[in-house]
C-alpha positions in Angstrom: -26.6 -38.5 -32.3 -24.3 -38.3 -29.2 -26.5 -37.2 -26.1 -24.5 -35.8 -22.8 -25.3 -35.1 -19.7 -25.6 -31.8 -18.1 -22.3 -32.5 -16.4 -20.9 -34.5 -19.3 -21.5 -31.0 -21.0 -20.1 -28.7 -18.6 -17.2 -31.2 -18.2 -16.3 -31.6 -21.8 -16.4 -27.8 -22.2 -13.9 -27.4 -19.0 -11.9 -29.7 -20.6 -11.4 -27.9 -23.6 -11.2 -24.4 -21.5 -8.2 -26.3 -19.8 -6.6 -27.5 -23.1 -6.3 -24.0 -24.4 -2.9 -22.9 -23.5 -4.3 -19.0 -23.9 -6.8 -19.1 -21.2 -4.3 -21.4 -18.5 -2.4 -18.3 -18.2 -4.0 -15.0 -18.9 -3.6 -11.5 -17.9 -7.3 -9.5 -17.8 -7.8 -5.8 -17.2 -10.8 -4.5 -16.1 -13.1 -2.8 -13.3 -13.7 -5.0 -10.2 -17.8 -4.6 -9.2 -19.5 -6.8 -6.7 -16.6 -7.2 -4.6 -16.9 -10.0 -1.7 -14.5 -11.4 0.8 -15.6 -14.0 2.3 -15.3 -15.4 5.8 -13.3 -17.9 4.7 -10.6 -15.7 3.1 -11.8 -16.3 -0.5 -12.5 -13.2 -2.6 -15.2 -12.9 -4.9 -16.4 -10.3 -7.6 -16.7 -9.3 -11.1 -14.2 -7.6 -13.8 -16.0 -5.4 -16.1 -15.5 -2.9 -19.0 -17.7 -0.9 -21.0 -19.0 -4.0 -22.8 -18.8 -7.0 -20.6 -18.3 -8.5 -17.5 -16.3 -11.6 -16.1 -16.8 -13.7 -13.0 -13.3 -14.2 -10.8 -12.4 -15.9 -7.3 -9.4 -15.3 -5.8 -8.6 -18.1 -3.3 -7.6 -17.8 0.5 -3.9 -18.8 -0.3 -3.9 -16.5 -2.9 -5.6 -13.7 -1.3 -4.0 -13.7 1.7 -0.9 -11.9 -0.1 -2.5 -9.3 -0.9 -0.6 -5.6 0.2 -3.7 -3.4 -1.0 -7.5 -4.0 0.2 -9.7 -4.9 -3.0 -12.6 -2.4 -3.8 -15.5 -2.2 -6.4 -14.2 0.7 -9.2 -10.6 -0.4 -8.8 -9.3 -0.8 -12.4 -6.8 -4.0 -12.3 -4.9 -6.7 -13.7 -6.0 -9.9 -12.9 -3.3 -12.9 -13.9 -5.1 -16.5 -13.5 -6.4 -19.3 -15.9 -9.9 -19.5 -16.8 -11.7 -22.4 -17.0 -15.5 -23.5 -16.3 -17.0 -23.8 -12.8 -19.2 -27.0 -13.6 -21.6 -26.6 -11.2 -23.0 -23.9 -12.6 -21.9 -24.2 -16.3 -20.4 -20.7 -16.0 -16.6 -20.5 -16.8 -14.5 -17.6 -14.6 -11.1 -16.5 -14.0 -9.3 -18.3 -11.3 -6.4 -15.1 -10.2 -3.0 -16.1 -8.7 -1.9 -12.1 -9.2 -3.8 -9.2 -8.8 -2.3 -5.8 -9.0 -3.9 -2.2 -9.4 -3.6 -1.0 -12.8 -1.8 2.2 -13.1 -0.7 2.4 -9.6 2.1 -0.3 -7.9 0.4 -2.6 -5.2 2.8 -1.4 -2.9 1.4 2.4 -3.3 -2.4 1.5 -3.4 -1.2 -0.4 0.3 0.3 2.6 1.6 -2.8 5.3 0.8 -5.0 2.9 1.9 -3.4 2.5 5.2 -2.5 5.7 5.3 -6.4 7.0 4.9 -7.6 4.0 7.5 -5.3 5.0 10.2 -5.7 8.7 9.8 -9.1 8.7 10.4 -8.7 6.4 13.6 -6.2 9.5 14.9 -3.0 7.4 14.7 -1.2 10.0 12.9 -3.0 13.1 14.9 -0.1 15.8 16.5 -1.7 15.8 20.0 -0.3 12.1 20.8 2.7 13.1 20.0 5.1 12.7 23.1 8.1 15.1 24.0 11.6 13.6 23.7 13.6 13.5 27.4 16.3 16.3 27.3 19.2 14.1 29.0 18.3 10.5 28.4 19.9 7.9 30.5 19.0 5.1 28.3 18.3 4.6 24.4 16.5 1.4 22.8 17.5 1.0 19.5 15.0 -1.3 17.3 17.0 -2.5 13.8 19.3 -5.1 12.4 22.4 -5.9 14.2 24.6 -6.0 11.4 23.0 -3.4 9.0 24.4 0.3 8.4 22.0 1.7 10.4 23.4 0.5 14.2 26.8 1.6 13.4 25.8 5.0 12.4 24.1 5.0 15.9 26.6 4.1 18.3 28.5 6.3 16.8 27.0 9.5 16.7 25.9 8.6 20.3 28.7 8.4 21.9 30.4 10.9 19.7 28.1 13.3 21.5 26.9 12.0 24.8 29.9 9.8 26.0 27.9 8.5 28.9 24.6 7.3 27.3 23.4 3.4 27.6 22.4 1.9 24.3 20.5 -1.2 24.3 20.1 -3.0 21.0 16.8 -5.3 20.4 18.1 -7.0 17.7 15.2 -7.6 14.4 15.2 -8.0 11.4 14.0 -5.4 9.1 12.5 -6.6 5.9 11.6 -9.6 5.3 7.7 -11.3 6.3 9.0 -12.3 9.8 10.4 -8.5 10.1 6.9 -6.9 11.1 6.2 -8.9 13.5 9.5 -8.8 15.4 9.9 -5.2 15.1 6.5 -4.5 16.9 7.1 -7.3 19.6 10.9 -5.1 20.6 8.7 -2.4 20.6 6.2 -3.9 23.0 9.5 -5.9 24.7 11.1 -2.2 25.6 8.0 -0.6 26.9 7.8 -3.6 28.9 10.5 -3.6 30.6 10.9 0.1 31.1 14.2 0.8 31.0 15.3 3.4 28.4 13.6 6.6 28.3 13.6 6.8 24.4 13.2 4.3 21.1 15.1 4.6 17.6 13.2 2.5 15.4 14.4 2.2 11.9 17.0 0.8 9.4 18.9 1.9 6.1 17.7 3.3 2.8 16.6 0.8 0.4 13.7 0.5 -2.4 9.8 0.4 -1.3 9.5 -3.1 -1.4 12.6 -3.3 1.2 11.5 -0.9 3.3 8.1 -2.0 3.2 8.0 -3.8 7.0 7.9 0.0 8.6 4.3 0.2 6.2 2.9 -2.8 7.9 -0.3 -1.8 10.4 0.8 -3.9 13.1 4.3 -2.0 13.1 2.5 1.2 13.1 0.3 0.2 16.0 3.0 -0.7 18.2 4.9 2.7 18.0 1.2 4.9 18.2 0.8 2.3 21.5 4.5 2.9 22.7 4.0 5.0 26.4 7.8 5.7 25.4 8.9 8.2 22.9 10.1 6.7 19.7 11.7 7.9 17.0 11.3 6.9 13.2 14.6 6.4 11.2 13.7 4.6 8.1 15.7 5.3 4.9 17.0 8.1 3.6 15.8 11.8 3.7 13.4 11.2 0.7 11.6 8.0 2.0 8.7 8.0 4.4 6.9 5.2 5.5 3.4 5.0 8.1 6.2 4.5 11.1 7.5 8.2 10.3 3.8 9.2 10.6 3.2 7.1 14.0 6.5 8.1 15.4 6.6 11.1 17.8 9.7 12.4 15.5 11.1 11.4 12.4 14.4 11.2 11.2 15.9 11.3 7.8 18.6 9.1 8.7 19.6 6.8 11.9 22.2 9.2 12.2 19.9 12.1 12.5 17.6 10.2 14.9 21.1 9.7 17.1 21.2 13.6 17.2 18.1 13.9 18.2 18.1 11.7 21.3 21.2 12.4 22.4 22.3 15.8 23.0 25.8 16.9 22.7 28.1 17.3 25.6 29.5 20.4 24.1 26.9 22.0 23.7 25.4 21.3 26.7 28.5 22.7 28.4 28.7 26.0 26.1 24.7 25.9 27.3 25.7 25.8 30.9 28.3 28.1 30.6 25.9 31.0 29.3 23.6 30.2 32.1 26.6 31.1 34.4 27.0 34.2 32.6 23.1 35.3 32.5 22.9 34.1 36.3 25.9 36.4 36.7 25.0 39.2 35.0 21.5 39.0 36.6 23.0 38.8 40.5 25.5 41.8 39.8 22.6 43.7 38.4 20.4 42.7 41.4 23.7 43.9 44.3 24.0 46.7 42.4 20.1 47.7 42.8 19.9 46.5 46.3 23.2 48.5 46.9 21.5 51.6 45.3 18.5 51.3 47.8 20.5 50.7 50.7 22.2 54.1 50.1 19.6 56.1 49.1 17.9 54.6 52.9 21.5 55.5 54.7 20.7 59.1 52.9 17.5 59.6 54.3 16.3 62.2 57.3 15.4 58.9 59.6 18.6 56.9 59.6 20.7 60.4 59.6 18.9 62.2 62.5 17.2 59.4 64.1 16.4 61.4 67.6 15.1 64.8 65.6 12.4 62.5 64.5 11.9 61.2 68.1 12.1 64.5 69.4 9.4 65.9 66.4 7.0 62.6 67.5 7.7 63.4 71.1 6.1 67.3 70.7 3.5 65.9 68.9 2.6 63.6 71.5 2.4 66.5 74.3 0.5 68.5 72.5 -2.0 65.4 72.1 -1.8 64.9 75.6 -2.2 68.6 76.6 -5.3 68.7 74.3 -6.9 65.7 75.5 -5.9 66.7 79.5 -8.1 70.1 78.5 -10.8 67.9 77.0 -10.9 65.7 80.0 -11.1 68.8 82.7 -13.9 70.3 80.0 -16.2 66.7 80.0 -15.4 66.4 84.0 -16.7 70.5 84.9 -19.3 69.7 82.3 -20.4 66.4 84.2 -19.6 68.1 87.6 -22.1 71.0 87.0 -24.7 68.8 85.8 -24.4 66.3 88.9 -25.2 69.7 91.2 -28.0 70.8 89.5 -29.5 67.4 89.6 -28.9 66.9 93.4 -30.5 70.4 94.2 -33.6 69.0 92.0 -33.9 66.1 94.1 -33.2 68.1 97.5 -36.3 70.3 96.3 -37.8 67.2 96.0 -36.9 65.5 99.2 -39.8 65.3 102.1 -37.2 65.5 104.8 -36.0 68.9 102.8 -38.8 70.3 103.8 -38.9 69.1 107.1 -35.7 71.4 107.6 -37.5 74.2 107.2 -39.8 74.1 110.1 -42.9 71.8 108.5 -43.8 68.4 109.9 -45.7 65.2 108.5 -48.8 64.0 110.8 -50.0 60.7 110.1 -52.9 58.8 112.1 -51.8 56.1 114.4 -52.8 53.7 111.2 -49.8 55.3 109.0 -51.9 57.5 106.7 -51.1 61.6 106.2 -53.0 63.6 107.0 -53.8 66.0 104.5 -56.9 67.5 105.3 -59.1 68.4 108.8 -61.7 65.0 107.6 -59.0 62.8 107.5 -59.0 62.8 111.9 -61.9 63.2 114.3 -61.5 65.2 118.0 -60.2 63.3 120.4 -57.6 61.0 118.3 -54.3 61.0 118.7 -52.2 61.6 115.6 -48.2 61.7 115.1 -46.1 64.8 114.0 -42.8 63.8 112.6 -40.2 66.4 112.5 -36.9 66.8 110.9 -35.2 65.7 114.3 -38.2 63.3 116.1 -41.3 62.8 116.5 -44.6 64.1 118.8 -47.8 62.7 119.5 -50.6 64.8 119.7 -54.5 64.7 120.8 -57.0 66.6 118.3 -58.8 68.8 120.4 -59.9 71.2 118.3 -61.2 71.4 114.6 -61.8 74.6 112.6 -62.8 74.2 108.7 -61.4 77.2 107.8 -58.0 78.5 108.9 -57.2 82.1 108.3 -54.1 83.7 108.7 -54.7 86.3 111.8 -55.8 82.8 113.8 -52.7 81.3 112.5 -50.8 83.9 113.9 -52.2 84.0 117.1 -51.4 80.3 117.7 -47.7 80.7 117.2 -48.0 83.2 119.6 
C-alpha cells in the first residue's frame, strides 16, 4: 500500500490536472458571483450555473487589461487552464481572457462608463460652454498624417482665410493614444492661446476608435476651461468624448464648419445689418421729420407774440385782482387798527385827564380814591393833563351831594 502525503496528494493530482491537454486551455461559461478585486490587482470570484459552481483568479497582469469592470450576475467566458491550488486541495480556473458573454467587451466598457460618468454630471448640458463667434485661434488635437487634419485645414481656410491653426500632434489609437490626447488637451488649456479645441480623428471600427472611450480622455475635455469640439469618426459613430465635448461633430470636416465661420457669410451677414440699420434710420428721419412739421404747424411757433400777448392779459388781470385784494386786506386792517386805538384812548388815564379830571395822590405815591385815604391838614398832589398842584386838605365832608358840588365850582 502506497501512503502520500497530504501535499504528495494534492501534488500528484495537479500533476495530472496539468497533463490533461483539455483543462490547459479551456473556455467556461458561466455567472460570475462573489466577485473580489483585490488590492493587489488580482481578481477573485466564482463561475456558476444552475448546477455548479467553479473557483477562478484572474491575475494582476492579466486583469489589468481589462476594458469592462467585472460584476457578480455578469454571464461570461472565461479562457484559462485549470489545475489544483495545492494549498487548499481545491483545483480552479486560472483566466488569461475574460469576455462578457453575449455582449463585446468593448460595449460592456462603453455602458459602463457611460452610466459611471453620467451620474458624476460629466455628460450634463449645463457645463456645456458656447463656441466664440470669430475665433482667432483653433487647437486641433489628432494625428499629423491621418485624414482627419487635412480635412481641417482645409475647410478652415476655405472659410475663414485668416484663422491660426495650431496642430498638437497625437496619436490616436493605439495604448499610448489616451494618454497623449488628454495631456494636448491639458497642454492647450495651459498655454491659453486658441480660443477653441477640435479633438478627434477619422472613422474606423470600435476597437480603433476606442482611445476617445477611455475615462482619462473624457476627463480632460469635461475639465477643458476651453470649448472643445468632438470629431470622432463618421456620422454614425459616437464615443464618451462626443458626450464630454461641448459640441460634436459627425466628421472633422463638420467640426471645421463649426468653429470657423465663413467669410461670406459673414459678409452677406453684415451687409443685411447695413440694410436693417438703414432702413431703421430712414424710418427714424422720416418720424422725427414728421414731428418737426407737425411742431412748425402749430399755434406757438406760428404766432409766437399772440400767445405772449394772451399770457400778458392774463397776467393783468391777475395783477388787477390781487391789487383789489391788497387795497381790500389793507382798509380791512386799517379799520380795525382805528377801532383798536379808540379802545385804548378810552382806556388811557391821561384820556381822561383831557377832559377836565385830575389824579390826587398822597405825598407817598398812592391815589386817592376815597375821603379815608387822607386826614385834614396833609398835603396831597393833583396831577392834571398839563401839570401838577399841591394842595392842603382843609376840609372833609363824607358825603358830597351835587348842589354842594355846584356851589364849589362857583
Amino acid at each position: 500500500m502506497n501512503i502520500l502525503t497530504v501535499t504528495e496528494a494534492n501534488k500528484y493530482i495537479k500533476q495530472i490536472f496539468e497533463r490533461d491537454a483539455t483543462l490547459a486551455a479551456v473556455y467556461v461559461r458561466g455567472e460570475i458571483s462573489n466577485f473580489k478585486h483585490h488590492y493587489s490587482g488580482h481578481c477573485y470570484f466564482t463561475l456558476k450555473d444552475s448546477q455548479a459552481t467553479m473557483k477562478a483568479v484572474m491575475f494582476k497582469s492579466r486583469a489589468q487589461y481589462l476594458k469592462f469592470i467585472p460584476r457578480d450576475g455578469l454571464k461570461v467566458i472565461a479562457g484559462g487552464h485549470i489545475t489544483v491550488f495545492e494549498r487548499d486541495g481545491q483545483y480552479q480556473l486560472y483566466i488569461d481572457h475574460l469576455v462578457p458573454e453575449g455582449l463585446g467587451e468593448l460595449t460592456l466598457a462603453f455602458e459602463q462608463l457611460k452610466e459611471k460618468l453620467s451620474k458624476e454630471g460629466v455628460f450634463n448640458p449645463e457645463r456645456k460652454k458656447a463656441l466664440p463667434l470669430l475665433p482667432h485661434s483653433v487647437g486641433i488635437v489628432t494625428s499629423p498624417t491621418g485624414a482627419a487634419i487635412r480635412d481641417i485645414i482645409t475647410v478652415s481656410k476655405r472659410r475663414y482665410p485668416g484663422i491660426s491653426l495650431i496642430l498638437y500632434p497625437v496619436q490616436v489609437q493605439g495604448t499610448e493614444a489616451p494618454a497623449q490626447i488628454a495631456q494636448a488637451i491639458r497642454i492647450l488649456n495651459q498655454q491659453g492661446q486658441v480660443d477653441v479645441i477640435i479633438v478627434g480623428r477619422g472613422g474606423g471600427s470600435l476597437e480603433e476608435l476606442w482611445a476617445f472611450n477611455e475615462e482619462i480622455v473624457v476627463r480632460a475635455i469635461a475639465a477643458s476651461s476651453i470649448p472643445v469640439v468632438a470629431a470622432v469618426g463618421h456620422q454614425t459613430d459616437f464615443t464618451l468624448a462626443d458626450f464630454a465635448a461641448d459640441r460634436r461633430a459627425a466628421t472633422p470636416s463638420q467640426a471645421a464648419e463649426l468653429v470657423a465661420p465663413d467669410v461670406k457669410d459673414l459678409c452677406r451677414y453684415l451687409l443685411s445689418l447695413q440694410n436693417r440699420l438703414e432702413t431703421a434710420m430712414r424710418i427714424d428721419l422720416k418720424s422725427q421729420r414728421a414731428r418737426v412739421e407737425h411742431l412748425l404747424s402749430s399755434r406757438v411757433l406760428r404766432m409766437p407774440y399772440a400767445m405772449l400777448l394772451d399770457k400778458q392779459q392774463m397776467t393783468d388781470q391777475q395783477v388787477q385782482r390781487l391789487e383789489h385784494r391788497f387795497k381790500q386786506i389793507y382798509l380791512n386792517k386799517q379799520h380795525a387798527f382805528q377801532v383798536l386805538a379808540e379802545k385804548l384812548a378810552m382806556l388811557n388815564p391821561l384820556g381822561v385827564l383831557s377832559r377836565g379830571y385830575g389824579i390826587i395822590r398822597t405825598r407817598a405815591g398812592k391815589i386817592v380814591r376815597n375821603t379815608r385815604d387822607v386826614s385834614l391838614g396833609e398835603q396831597v398832589q393833583i396831577v392834571l393833563q398839563q401839570g401838577a398842584l399841591t394842595a392842603e386838605i382843609i376840609d372833609i365832608q363824607e358825603e358830597f351831594s351835587g348842589e354842594a358840588k355846584k356851589r364849589n365850582r362857583q
